[in-house]
C-alpha positions in Angstrom: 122.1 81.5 58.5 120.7 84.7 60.3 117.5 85.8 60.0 117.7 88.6 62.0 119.7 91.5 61.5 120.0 92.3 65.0 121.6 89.1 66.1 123.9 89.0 63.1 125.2 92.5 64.4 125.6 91.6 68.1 127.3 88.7 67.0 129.2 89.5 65.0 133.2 89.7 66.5 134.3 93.4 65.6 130.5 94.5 67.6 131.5 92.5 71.1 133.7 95.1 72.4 131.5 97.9 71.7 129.0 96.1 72.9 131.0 95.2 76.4 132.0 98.5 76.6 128.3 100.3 76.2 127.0 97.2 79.2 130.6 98.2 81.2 130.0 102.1 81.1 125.9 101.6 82.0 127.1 99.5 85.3 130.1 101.6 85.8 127.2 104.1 86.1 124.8 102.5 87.9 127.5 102.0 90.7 128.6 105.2 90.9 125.2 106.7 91.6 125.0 104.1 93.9 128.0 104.8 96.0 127.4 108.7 96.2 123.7 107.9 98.1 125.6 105.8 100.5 128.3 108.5 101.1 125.7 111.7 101.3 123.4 109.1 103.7 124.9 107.6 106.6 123.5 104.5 107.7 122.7 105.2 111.0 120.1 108.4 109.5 116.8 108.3 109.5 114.2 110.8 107.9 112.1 112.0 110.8 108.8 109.7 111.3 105.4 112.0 110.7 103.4 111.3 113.3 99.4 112.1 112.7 97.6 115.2 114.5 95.6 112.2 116.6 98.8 110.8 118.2 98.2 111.2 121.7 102.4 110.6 123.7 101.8 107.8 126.3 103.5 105.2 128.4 103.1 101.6 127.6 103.6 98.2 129.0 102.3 95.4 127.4 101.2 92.6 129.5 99.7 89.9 128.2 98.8 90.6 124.1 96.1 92.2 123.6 96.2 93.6 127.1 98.4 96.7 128.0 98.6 99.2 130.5 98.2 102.5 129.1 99.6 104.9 131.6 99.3 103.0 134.4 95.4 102.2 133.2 94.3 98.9 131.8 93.7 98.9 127.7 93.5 96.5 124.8 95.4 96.7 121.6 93.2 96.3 118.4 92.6 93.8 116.0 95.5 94.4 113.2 97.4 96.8 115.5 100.7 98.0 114.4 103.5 98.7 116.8 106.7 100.4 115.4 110.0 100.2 117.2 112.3 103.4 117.4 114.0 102.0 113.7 110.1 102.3 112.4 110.1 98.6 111.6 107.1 96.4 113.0 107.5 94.7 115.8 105.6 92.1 117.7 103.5 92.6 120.6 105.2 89.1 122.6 108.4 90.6 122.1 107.8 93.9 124.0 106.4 92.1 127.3 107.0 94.0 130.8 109.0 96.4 129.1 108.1 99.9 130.0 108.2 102.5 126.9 107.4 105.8 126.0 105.1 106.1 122.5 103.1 107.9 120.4 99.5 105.9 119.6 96.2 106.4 117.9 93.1 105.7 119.1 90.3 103.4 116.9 86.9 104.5 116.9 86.1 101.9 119.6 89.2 103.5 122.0 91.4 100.4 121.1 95.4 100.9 120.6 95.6 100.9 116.6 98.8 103.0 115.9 102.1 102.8 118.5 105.0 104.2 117.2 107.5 103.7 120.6 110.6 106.8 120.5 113.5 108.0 119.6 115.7 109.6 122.3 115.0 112.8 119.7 111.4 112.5 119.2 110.9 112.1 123.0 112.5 115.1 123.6 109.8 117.4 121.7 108.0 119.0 123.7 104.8 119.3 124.4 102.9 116.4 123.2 99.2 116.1 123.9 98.2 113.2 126.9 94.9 113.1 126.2 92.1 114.3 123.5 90.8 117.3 125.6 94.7 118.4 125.1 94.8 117.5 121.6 91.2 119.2 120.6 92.4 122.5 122.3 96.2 122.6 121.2 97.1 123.6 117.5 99.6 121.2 115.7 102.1 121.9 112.9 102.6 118.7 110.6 105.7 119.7 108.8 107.8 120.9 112.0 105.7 118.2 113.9 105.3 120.4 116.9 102.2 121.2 119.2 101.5 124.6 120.8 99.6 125.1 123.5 96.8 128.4 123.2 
């Protein structure tokens, strides 16, 4: 006995079909729209990184976690620093060890290394970045074509 009318129409036989073919059409769907992001994206792309108006360019080499050499000068990353490889994914500090890269970083209120994002082949080509705050303070920066100018 049914007591719900819903249930006796999905199960009833002559409403399976329409009912397959509404679920069939809805994935059917749901692939397609799928498949035309993957063709219009390659995978290989990746939507430019914004960098903040802070980001000062640099070269690091990480020693011994915490400790880095910040162009060639001693410095210490901070507590819950992030470093982001050229793919913008996280990485860990150990991993990078001796290795000599080019990035973009932020500065804590304390001077500490909070924000490294290390470069692309493309981002390390625009030019110029500001080395230092002075540089920063006295250049103007435009966030949506992330360039600096100097005055």
């Amino acid at each position: 006995m049914f007591r719900c009318a819903m249930s006796r129409r999905l199960r009833s036989s002559h409403d399976l079909p329409s009912f397959a073919a509404w679920a069939f059409a809805a994935l059917a769907k749901a692939v397609s729209a799928t498949a035309a992001v993957l063709l219009i994206t390659p995978a290989n792309a990746q939507a430019p990184r914004p960098f903040p108006a802070t980001a000062l360019r640099g070269e690091i080499v990480v020693l011994q976690p915490p400790e880095i050499a910040l162009n060639g000068r001693p410095a210490h990353l901070a507590p819950g620093s992030r470093i982001r490889g050229e793919n913008n994914l996280l990485q860990v500090s150990g991993a990078l060890v001796n290795m000599r890269l080019v990035v973009n970083y932020t500065l804590d209120p304390t001077g500490l290394l909070m924000d490294i994002w290390i470069l692309t082949p493309e981002e390390r080509a625009r030019r110029p970045w500001p080395v230092t705050p002075e540089q920063a303070a006295a250049w103007t920066f435009d966030a949506a074509s992330q360039t600096w100018r100097r005055p």
